[in-house]
C-alpha positions in Angstrom: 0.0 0.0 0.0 2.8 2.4 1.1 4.5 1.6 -2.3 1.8 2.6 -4.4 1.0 5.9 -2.7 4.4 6.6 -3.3 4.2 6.0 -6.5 1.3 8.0 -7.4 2.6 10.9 -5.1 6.5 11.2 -6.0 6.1 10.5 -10.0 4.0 13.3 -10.7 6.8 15.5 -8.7 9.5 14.5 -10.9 7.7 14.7 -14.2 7.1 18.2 -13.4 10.7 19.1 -12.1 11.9 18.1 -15.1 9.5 19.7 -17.6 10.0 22.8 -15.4 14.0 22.3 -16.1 13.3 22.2 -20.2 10.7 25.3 -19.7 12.8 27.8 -18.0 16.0 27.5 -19.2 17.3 29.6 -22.2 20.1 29.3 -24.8 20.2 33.1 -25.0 23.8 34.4 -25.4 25.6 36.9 -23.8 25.8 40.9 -25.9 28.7 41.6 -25.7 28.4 44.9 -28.8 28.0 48.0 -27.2 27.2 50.8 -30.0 27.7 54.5 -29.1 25.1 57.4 -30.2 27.7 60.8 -30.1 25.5 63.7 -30.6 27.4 67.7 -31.4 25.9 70.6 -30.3 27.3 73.7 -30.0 27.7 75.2 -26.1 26.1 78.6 -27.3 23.2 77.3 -28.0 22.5 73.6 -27.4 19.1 73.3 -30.1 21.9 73.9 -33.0 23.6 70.4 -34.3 26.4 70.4 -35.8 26.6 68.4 -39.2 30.3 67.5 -40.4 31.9 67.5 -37.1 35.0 65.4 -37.1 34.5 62.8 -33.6 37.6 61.1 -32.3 37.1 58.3 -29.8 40.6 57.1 -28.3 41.8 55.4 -25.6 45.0 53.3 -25.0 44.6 50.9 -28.2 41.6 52.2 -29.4 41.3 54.8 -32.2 38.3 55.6 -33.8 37.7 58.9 -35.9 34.7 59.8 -38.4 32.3 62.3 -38.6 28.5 63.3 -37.8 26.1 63.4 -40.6 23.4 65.6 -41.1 21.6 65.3 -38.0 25.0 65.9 -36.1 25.4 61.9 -34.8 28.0 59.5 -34.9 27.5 56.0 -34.6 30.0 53.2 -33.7 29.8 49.7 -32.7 32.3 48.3 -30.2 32.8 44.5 -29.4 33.8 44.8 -25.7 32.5 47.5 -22.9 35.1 50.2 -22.3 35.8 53.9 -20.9 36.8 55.4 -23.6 37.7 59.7 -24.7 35.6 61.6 -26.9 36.7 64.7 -29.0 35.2 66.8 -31.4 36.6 69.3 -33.4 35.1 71.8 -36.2 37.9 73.8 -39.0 36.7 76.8 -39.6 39.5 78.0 -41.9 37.8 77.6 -45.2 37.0 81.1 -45.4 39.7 82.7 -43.3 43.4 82.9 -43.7 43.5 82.6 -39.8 43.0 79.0 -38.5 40.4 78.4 -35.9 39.5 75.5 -34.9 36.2 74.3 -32.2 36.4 71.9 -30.2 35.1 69.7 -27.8 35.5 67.0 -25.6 33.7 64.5 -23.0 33.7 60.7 -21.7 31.6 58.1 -22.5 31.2 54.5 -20.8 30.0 51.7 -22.8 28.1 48.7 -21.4 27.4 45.3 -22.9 24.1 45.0 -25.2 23.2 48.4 -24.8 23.3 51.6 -27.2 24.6 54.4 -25.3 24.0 58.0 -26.1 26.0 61.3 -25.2 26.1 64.7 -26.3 29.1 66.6 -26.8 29.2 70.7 -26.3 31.5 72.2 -29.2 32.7 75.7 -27.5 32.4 78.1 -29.8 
């Protein structure tokens, strides 16, 4: 009699342990991209972007340089999370015999599977 009840009473137990070990595990990996979202504006007047800013990103090893497009953003994606130096810089020479360059300059942090955005001032 004892048997039986056990039986009845412990299968049921470790049918559903098991299902539940198939239902709530995932195979998901692990993001390891971060992408950064750098935004110019200028300091006077921080509603005005600034299109064809040149952005350097450096730090150590890393070197990356382009520039913003026409609604003043650079995008990059890194493989691994770092700290890493941002700089922006505007020639204004074109025009002028004088050189004058703009710049700018902030910090950004990147994290694993997430898009991070920063804006950075251009003192002009």
């Amino acid at each position: 009699m004892k048997n039986i009840f056990l039986k009845r009473l412990i299968f049921p137990f470790i049918l559903t342990a098991i299902i539940g070990m198939f239902l709530y595990t995932s195979c998901k990996k692990e993001e390891t991209e971060c992408e950064a979202v750098i935004t110019a504006k200028y300091l006077s007047d921080t509603n005005i972007i600034v299109p064809e800013a040149s952005i350097v990103i450096e730090k150590n090893d890393v070197y990356i340089d382009g520039k913003t497009d026409a609604n003043g953003q650079f995008r990059h994606v890194f493989a691994l999370e770092a700290i890493l130096d941002v700089n922006a810089y505007i020639d204004t020479s074109s025009f002028d015999t004088i050189i004058w360059e703009l710049t700018g300059k902030t910090v950004i942090r990147l994290k694993p599977g997430e898009t991070i955005y920063r804006t950075i001032f251009i003192i002009d």
